[in-house]
Each structure stands twice: as structure tokens, then as C-alpha cells.
TORMI-997879 format. One record per residue (C-alpha): residue in three letters; x negated, z negated, y. Coordinates in nm, 4 decimals. Layout:
% residues N
("ALA",(X,Z,Y))
...
***
This chain:
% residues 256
("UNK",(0.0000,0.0000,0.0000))
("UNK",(-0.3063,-0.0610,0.2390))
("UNK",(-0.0330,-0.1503,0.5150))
("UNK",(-0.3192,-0.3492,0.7293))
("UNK",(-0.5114,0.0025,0.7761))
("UNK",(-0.2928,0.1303,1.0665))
("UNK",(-0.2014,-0.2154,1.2019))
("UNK",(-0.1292,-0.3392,1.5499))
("UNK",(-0.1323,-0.6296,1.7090))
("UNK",(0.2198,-0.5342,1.8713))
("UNK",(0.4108,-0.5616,1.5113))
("UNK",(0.1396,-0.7722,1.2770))
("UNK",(0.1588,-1.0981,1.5331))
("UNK",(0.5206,-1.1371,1.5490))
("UNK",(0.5532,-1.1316,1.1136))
("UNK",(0.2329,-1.3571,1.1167))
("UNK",(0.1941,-1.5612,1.3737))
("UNK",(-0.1924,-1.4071,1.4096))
("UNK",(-0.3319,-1.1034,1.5974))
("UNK",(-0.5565,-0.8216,1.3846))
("UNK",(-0.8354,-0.9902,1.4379))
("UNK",(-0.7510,-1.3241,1.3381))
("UNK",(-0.5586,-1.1885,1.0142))
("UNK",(-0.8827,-1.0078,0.9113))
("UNK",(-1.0733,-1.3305,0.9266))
("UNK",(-0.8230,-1.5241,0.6942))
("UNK",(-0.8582,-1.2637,0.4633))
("UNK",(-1.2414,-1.3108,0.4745))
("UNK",(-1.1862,-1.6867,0.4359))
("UNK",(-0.9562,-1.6048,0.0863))
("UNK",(-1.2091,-1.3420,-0.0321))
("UNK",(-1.5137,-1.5564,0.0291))
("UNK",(-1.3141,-1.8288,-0.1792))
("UNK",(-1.2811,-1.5974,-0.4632))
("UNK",(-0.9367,-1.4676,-0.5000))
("UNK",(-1.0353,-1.0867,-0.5224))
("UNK",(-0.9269,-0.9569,-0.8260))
("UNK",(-1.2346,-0.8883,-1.0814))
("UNK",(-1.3510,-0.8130,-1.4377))
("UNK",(-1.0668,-0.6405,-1.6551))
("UNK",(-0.6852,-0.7698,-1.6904))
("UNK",(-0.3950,-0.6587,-1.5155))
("UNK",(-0.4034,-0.5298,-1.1775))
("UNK",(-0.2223,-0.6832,-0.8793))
("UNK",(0.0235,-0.3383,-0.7229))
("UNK",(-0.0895,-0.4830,-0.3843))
("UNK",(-0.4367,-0.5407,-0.2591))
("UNK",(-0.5818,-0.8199,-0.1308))
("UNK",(-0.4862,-0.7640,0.2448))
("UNK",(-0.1534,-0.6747,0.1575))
("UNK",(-0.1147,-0.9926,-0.0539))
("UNK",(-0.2188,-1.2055,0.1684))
("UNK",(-0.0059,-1.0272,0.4575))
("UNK",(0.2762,-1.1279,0.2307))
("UNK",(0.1845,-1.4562,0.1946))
("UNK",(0.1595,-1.4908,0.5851))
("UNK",(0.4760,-1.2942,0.6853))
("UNK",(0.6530,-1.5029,0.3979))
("UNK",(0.5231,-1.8507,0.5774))
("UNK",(0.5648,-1.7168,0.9305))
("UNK",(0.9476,-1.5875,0.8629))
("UNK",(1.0888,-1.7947,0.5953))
("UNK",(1.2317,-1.4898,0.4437))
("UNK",(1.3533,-1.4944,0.0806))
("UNK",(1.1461,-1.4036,-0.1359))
("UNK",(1.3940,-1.1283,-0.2590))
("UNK",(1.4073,-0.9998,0.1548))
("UNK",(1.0035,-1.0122,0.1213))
("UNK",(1.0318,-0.7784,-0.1759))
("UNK",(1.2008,-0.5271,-0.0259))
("UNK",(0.9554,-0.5672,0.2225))
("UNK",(0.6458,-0.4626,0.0512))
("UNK",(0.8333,-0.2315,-0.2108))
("UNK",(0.7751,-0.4540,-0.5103))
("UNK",(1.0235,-0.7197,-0.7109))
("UNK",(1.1105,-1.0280,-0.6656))
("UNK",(0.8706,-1.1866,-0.9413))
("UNK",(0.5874,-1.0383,-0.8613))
("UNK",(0.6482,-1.1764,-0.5187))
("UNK",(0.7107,-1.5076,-0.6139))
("UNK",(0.3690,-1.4758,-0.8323))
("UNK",(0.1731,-1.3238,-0.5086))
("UNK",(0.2801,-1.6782,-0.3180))
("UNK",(0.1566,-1.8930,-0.6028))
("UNK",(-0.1479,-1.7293,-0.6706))
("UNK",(-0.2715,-1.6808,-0.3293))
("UNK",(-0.0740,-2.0320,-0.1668))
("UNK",(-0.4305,-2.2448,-0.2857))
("UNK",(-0.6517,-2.0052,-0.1160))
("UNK",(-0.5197,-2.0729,0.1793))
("UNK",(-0.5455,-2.3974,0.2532))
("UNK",(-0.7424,-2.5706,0.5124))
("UNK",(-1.0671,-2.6773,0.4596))
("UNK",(-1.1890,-3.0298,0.4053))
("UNK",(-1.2562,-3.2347,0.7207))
("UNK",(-1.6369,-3.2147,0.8315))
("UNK",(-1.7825,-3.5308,0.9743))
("UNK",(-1.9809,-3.5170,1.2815))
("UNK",(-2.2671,-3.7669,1.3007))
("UNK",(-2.2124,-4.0577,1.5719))
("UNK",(-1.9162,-4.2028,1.6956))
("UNK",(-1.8417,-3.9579,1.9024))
("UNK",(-1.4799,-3.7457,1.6940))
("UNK",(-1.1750,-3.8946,1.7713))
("UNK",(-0.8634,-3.7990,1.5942))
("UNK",(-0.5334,-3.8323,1.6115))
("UNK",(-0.2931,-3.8611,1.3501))
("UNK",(0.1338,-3.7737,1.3221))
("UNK",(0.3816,-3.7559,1.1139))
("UNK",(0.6675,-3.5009,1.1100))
("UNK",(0.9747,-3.4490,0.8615))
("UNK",(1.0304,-3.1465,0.6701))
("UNK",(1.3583,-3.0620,0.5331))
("UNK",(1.3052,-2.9602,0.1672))
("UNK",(1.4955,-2.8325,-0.1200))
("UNK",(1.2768,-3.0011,-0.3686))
("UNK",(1.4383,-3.3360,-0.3880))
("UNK",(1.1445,-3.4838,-0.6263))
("UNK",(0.8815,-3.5155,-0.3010))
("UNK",(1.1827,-3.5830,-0.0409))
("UNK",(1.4483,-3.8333,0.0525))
("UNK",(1.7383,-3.8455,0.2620))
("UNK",(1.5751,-3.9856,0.6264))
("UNK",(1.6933,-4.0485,0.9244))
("UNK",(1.7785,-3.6435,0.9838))
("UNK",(2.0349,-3.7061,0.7331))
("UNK",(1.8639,-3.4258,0.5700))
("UNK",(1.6214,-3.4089,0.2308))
("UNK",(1.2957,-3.4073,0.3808))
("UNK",(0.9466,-3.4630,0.2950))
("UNK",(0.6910,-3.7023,0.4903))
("UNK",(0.4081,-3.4372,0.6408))
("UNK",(0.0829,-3.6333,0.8113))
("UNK",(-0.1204,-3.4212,1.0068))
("UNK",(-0.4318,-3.5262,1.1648))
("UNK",(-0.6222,-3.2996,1.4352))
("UNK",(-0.9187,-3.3537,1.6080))
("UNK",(-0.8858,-3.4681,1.9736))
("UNK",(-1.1395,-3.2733,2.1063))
("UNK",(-1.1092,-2.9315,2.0242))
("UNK",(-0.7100,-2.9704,1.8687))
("UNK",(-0.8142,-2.8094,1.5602))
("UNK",(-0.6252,-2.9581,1.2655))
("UNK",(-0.8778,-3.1261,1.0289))
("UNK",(-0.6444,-3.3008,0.7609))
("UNK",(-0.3203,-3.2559,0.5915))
("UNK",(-0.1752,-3.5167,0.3667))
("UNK",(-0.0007,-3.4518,0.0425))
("UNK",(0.3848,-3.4393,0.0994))
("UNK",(0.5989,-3.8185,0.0440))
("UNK",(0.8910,-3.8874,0.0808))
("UNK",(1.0591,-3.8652,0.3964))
("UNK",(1.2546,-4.2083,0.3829))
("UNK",(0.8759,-4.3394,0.3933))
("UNK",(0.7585,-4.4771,0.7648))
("UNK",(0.4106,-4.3375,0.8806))
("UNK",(0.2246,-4.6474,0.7876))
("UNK",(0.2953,-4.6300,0.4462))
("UNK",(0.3022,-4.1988,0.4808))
("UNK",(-0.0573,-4.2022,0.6361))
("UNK",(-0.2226,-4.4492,0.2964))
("UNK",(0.0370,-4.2743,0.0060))
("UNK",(-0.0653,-3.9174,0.1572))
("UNK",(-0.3962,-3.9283,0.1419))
("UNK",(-0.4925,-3.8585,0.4916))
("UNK",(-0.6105,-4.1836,0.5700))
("UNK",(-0.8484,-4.1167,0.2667))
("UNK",(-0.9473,-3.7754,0.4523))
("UNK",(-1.0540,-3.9281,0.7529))
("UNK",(-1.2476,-4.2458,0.6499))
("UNK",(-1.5089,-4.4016,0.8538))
("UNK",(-1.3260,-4.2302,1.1592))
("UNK",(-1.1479,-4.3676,1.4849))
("UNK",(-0.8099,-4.2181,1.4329))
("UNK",(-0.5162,-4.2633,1.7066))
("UNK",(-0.1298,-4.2689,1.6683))
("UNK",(0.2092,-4.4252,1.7629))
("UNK",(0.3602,-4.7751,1.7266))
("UNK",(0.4920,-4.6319,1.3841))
("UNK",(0.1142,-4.6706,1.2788))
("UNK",(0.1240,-5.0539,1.3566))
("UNK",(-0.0349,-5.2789,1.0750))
("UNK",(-0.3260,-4.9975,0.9675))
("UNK",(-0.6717,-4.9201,1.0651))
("UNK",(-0.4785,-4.6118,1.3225))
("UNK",(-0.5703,-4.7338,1.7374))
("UNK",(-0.2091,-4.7872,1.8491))
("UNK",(-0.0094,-4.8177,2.2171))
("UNK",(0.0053,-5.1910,2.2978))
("UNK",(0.2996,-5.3419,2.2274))
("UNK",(0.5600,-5.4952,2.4708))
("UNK",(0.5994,-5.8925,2.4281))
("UNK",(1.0012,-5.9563,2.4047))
("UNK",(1.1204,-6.0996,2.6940))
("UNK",(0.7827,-5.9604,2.9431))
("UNK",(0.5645,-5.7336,3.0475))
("UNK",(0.2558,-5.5998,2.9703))
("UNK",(-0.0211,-5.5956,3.2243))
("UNK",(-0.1222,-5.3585,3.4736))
("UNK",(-0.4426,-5.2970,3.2905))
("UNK",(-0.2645,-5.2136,2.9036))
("UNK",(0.0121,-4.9837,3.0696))
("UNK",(-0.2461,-4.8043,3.2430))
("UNK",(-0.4257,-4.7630,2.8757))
("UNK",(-0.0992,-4.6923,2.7263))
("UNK",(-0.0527,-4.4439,2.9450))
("UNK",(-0.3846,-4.2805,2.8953))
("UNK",(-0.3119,-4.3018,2.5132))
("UNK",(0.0179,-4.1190,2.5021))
("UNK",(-0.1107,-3.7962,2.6981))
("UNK",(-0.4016,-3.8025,2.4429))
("UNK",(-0.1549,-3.8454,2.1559))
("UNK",(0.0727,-3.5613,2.2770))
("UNK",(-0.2041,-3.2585,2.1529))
("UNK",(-0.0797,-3.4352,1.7908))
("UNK",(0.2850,-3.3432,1.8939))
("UNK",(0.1572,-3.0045,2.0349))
("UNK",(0.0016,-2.9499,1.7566))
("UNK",(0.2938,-2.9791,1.5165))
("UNK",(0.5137,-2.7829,1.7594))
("UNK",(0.2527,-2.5039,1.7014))
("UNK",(0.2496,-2.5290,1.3319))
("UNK",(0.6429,-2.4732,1.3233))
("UNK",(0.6489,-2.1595,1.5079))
("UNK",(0.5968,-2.0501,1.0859))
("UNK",(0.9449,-2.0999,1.0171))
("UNK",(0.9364,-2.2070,0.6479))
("UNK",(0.8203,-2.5470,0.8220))
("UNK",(1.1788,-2.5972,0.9063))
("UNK",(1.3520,-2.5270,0.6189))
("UNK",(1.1336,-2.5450,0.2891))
("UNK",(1.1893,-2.4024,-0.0819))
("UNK",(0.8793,-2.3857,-0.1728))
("UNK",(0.8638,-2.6757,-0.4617))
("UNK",(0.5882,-2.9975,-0.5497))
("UNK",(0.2454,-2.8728,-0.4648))
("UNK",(0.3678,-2.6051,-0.2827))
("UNK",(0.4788,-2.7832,0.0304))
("UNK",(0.1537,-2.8894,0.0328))
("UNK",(0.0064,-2.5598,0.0490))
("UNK",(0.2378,-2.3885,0.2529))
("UNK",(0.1800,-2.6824,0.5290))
("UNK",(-0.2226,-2.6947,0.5099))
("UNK",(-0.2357,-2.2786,0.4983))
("UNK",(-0.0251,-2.2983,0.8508))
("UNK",(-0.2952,-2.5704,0.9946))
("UNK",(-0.5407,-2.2961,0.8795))
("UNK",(-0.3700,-1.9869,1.0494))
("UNK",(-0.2892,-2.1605,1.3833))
("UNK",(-0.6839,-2.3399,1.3436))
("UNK",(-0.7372,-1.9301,1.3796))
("UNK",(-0.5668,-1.9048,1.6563))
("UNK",(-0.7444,-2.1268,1.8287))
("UNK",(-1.1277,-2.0246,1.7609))
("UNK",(-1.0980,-1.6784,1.7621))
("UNK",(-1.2070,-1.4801,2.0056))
***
């Protein structure tokens, strides 16, 4: 099909969420990591670009995978087989520690609806959702972490240990909300009942929420790929769906 041949940024970025440019550097990343198709076997109908195309249009669009078919001219299966094979390519790389104190990140939680009810609860969206922590770096806003899906009836506290993403970012100074209260996370200061905090913490409050707003930017960003707001991908691949997004819109943000 070799649909990426003639491609423009003026069609490509709307179904992906990434420009030419950037699109040919994920597909670098996934051929680096080995997913080219070698040695004898059955061949893939699509190539690699146009597989991982697929995988990025499905992600960015939230199509069917029966509409994505008819999209690149092949069935429904071998759709469904294209996502699964290429989904753990995708995903973002492990966090790289800088030496010093010097990274700060920030942590957040958002809720996913999701049709897979064994990694989701009914939260307060009155929807099945999943529990997604995403931690980016302060600094540059890049996303560094992604912790495994929980629950959504689970608060962040718990989320940010059960996920994993604490784990990902050990030894690090890691900001969030109140809802991080009782772990290792830098939190707001807290109001006493019945007073007021002083001069001094409301002015570091303050300073702490604008800093903690690139995490909300962040996920804002990452749910511009639709299948972010309504998920049917199932167990692991929530996970991979969510952590191949942080990698795209990390794209976004480095390339030139």
C-alpha cells in the first residue's frame, strides 16, 4: 500500500496527531526496536509504515477497528492483529535519570472510561474507568512515566504505588495535588479548619499550582488521541495505547 510515499502534512496530521516528519521518526523508533518483519513466515499485506500509520490513525481517531479496515483495504482481523502486534513497540521509553538533584517531575492522575471492566471501576464519572498516572518532567514537559492501568474507584495515592509509577521515578522529587497527601509526592499545603494559611505558604501554593498545571496540560494534550476518551482496547492494552500517545505527543514536542 506504501500510503506514506505521497504524504502530506495537510491530511497525515489530522488522522495522527503528528506531522511527516515526526511520523517518520516513530517509525524509526519501532524499526530500531525490531518490529520489521524478517527471516521466512507469513508476510504482513501492509508494510511497516503503513502498519504503524494504522496503529496511529486507530489511537488518534478511535475508529472501529472494522471503519479502520475499510480504511487501509484489509479485514477486520488482520487489523485487530496489526494493533496487537505493533501496540508494544510503541510505547514510551523508560525514564532516564539525570545526575544531581536538579529533574523535577510532576505527577497526575486522570480517568479513562473503559470497556474492560477487569482493570476499571465505576468512579466518580459514574462511568467504568481505569486509574491512568502520568508523570512528565517539569522542565522540558516531556512525559517520562506511565503507570500500569488500576482501577478507577482507586484515589491517586494508592493509583501512584499500585501503578507502578512511583516505582518509575524512584530517588526523584516528584510534585502533585492534595490527592497525593500521605506519599513521598511534594504536595500544596494544606488549609488548617477553621484558619488560614500564611502569607508565605499561599504564596508557595501558588507557585506550586502553575508548576503543576504543565501535568494537566499535558494530559489535555495526550487526549487530543481520541481512544483516550472512550477505550476498548482490553488489559495490557490500555496500557499500551496510553504510553504509545505519551510517545507520539513526546514527538511533538522535540521535533524540529
Amino acid at each position: 500500500m506504501q500510503v506514506i510515499s505521497a504524504a502530506s502534512d495537510g491530511w497525515i496530521r489530522p488522522f495522527t496527531g503528528l506531522s511527516v516528519r515526526e511520523f517518520r521518526k516513530l517509525v524509526g523508533i519501532v524499526r530500531a526496536r525490531g518490529a520489521e518483519q524478517t527471516g521466512a513466515g507469513r508476510r504482513w499485506g501492509l508494510g511497516l509504515e503503513d502498519r504503524v500509520l494504522l496503529v496511529a490513525v486507530y489511537y488518534r481517531t478511535n475508529l472501529t477497528l472494522r471503519q479502520v479496515a475499510l480504511l487501509f483495504g484489509i479485514s477486520k482481523s488482520a487489523t485487530g492483529r496489526v494493533v496487537d502486534h505493533l501496540a508494544p513497540y510503541l510505547v514510551l521509553c523508560p525514564v532516564r535519570r539525570r545526575r544531581g538533584p536538579e529533574q523535577v517531575l510532576i505527577v497526575d492522575g486522570t480517568l479513562v472510561p473503559t470497556h474492560d471492566r477487569s482493570i476499571a471501576a465505576s468512579s466518580k464519572n459514574y462511568r467504568y474507568s481505569t486509574n491512568l498516572q502520568v508523570v512528565i518532567d517539569a522542565d522540558s514537559r516531556l512525559t517520562v512515566a506511565v503507570g500500569k492501568p488500576v482501577p478507577g474507584n482507586r484515589n491517586d495515592c494508592r493509583a501512584f504505588a499500585d501503578s507502578g509509577a512511583d516505582a518509575a521515578c524512584a530517588q526523584m522529587a516528584v510534585m502533585g495535588d492534595g490527592g497525593y497527601q500521605g506519599t513521598r509526592v511534594i504536595t500544596p499545603f494544606r488549609k488548617p479548619a477553621g484558619a488560614t494559611l500564611p502569607e508565605w505558604k499561599e504564596q508557595i501554593n501558588t507557585r506550586h499550582r502553575r508548576i503543576r498545571a504543565r501535568a494537566e496540560h499535558a494530559l489535555a494534550g495526550m487526549k487530543n488521541w481520541n481512544i483516550l476518551r472512550n477505550c476498548r482496547r482490553k488489559r495490557q492494552g490500555v496500557y499500551y495505547a496510553t504510553s504509545g500517545i505519551a510517545l507520539m505527543r513526546n514527538l511533538t514536542l522535540t521535533t524540529d
